[in-house]
C-alpha positions as CSV (number, residue, x, y, z in Angstrom):
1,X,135.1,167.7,113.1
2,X,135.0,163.9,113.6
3,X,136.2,162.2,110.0
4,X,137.5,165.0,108.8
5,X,141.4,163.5,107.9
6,X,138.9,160.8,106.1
7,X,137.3,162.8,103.8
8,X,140.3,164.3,102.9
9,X,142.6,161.8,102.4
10,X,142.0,161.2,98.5
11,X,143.5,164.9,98.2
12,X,146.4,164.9,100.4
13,X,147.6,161.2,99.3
14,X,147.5,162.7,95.8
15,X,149.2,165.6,96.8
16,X,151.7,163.5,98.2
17,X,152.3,160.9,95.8
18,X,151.7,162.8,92.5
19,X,151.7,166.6,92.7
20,X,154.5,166.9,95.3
21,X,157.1,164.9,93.1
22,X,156.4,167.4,90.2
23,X,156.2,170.5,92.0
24,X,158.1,171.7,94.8
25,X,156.5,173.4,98.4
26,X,157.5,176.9,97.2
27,X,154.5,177.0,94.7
28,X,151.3,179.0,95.5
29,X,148.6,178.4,98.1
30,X,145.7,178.4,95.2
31,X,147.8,176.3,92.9
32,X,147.8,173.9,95.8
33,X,144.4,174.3,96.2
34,X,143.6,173.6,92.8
35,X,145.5,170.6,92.6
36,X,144.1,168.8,96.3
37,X,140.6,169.7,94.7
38,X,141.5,167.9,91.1
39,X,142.9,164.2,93.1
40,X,140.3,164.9,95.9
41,X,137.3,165.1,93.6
42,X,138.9,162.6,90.9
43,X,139.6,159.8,92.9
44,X,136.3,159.8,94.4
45,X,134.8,160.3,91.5
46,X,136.5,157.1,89.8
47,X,136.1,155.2,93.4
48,X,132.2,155.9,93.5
49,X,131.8,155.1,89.8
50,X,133.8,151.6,89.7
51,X,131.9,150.9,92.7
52,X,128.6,151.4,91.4
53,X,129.2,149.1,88.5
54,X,130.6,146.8,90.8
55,X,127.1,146.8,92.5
56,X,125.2,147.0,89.2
């Protein structure tokens, strides 16, 4: 799927830089899950909203 590493970049770069300092790689494939979900949907959540007041 063409784009695919784009769409998911929010979550892994917050798994990266925030969750992975925290945690270790030993913890549990839902716990991960959880947590790529939380910075993937938050940051493009507070992305698309600055953006639209930008526009606004």
């Amino acid at each position: 799927m063409s784009g695919y590493k784009a769409l998911l970049l929010p979550g892994n770069v917050s798994l990266i830089y925030i969750w992975h300092p925290i945690f270790t790689e030993e913890i549990d494939f839902w716990t991960k899950l959880a947590l790529q979900s939380l910075g993937q949907f938050d940051i493009v959540a507070v992305v698309s909203g600055v953006g639209t007041k930008l526009v606004r």
